[in-house]
N, C-alpha and C positions, 0 to 999 in steps of 0.2 A: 504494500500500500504506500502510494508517493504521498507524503502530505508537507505541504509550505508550511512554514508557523513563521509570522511576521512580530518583532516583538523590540522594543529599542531599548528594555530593561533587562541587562546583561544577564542579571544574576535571578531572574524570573527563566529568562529565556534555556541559561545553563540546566537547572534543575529541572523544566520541564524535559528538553532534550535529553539529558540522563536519564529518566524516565523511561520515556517512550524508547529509545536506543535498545531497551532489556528485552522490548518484541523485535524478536526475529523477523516479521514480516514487513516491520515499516520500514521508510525510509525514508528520514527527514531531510528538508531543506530549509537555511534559515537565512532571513533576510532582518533588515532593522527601523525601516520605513517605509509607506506605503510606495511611493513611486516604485523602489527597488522591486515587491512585492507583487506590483503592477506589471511592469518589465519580464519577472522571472513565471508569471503564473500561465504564459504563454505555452510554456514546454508541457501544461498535462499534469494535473495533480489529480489525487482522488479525496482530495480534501484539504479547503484554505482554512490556516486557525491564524485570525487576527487580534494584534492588543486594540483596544478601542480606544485607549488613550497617548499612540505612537504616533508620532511626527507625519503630517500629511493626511489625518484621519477624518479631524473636523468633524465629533459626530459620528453620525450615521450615513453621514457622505461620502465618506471614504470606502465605506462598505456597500455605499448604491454604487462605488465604482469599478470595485472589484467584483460584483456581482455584474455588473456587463463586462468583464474581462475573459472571465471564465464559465465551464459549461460547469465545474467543478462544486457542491456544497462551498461554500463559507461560512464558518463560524464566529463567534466573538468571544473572547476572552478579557475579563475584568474582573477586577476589584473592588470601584470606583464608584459604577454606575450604578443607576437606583432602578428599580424593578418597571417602572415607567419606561425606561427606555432599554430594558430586555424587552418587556411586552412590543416595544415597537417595532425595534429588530426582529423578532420573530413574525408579527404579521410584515415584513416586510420582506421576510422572503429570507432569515437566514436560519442555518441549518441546528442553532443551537447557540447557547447562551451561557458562559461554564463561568466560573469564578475560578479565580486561577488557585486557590487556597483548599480547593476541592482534592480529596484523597486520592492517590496514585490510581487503585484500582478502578476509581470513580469514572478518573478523568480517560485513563485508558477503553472503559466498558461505552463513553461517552462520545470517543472517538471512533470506534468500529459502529458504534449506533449510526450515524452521522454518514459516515462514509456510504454507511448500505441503503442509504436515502432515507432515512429515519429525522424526526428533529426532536431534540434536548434541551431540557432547562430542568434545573431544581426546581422541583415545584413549591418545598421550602422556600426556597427565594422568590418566584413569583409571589406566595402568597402571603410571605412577609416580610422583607424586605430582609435577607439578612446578610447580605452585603453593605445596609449603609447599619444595622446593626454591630455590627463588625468594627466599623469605623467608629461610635461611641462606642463600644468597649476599651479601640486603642486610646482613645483621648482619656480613659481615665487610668491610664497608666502614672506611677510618681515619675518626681524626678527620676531619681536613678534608675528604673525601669524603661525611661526612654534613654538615659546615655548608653547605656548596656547593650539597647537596640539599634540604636545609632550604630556602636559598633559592628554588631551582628551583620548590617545591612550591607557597609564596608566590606564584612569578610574576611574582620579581625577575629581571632581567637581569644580565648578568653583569657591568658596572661595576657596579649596586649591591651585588650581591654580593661582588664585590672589594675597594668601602668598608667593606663591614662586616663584612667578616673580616681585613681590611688586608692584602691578597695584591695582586699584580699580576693584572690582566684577564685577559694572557694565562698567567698561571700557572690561572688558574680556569676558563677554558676548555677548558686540559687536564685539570683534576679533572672536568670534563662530562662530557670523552671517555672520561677513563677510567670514572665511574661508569655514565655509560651501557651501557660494553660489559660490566662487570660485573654488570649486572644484565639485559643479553640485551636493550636497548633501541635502538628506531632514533634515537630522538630526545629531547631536555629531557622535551617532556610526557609522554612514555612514560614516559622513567625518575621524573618525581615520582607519574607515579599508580605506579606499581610500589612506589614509598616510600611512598607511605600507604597503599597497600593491604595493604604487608608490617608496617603496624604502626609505624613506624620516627618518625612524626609524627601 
């Protein structure tokens, strides 16, 4: 299965690709803004997965553009946006509405739905927003729960982040834990994409 994933958030873009990499049958191609996206979707995918908040997107315009590009599903992937404009996106003709903080097997099971002409959304999320949910959770994180995430999103470890907030290691390994569970995260790169995608950095 070819699939584009267009996405300008490195360290979103890395850890999905990780992911997806572990089936044998895909075979990703990744670009970092729409034009590029545009340009590349010409050779034939069996499925476009765009960020909705990447450079050249504008919206839902971006995606009325790459839906005349291609004969291929398109999908969206965000964070950000609030159920108002999943709903839109989907009567608009895309093939699905993922939240990038959505579980491995989720987002995998979501992706062969999709390809086989099927269309997806949490219907948790449709039906209550829990993506901008999400997003007041992260605002109610302390201080130091957001310096700690600061670093996380960086891609510092947690001695460097200990230097530079001058905590103890394992004191900051406890601020992981807890901000991870605050924010519904399995793991560090869960919880940093979840902080930038709520805004937060």
């Amino acid at each position: 299965m070819k699939i584009l994933f267009a996405d300008d958030h490195v360290l979103v873009r890395d850890a999905i690709v990780a992911l997806l990499d572990q089936e044998d049958d895909f075979e990703i191609t990744t670009v970092d803004d729409l034009q590029t996206a545009l340009a590349e979707s010409v050779a034939g995918y069996d499925l476009v997965l765009l960020d909705y908040a990447m450079p050249g997107m504008n919206g839902l315009s971006g995606f009325d553009k790459m839906k005349g590009a291609t004969k291929a599903p398109v999908a969206l992937l965000t964070g950000s946006a609030s159920r108002e404009v999943a709903q839109q996106a989907l009567d608009n003709g895309a093939a699905g509405f993922l939240p990038k903080t959505m579980s491995g097997p989720s987002l995998i099971n979501a992706i062969r739905f999709m390809a086989a002409g099927e269309i997806y959304a949490p219907i948790s999320f449709l039906q209550g927003g829990a993506l901008d949910a999400q997003s007041r959770v992260a605002k109610s994180l302390t201080t130091r729960e957001k310096q700690v995430l600061s670093g996380l999103v960086r891609g510092l470890s947690n001695k460097e982040i200990a230097r530079e907030v001058s905590l103890q290691e394992v004191t900051v390994k406890l601020h992981v834990k807890t901000t991870c569970r605050k924010l519904g995260a399995r793991n560090r790169t869960q919880a940093a994409i979840a902080a930038k995608e709520a805004g937060l950095f």
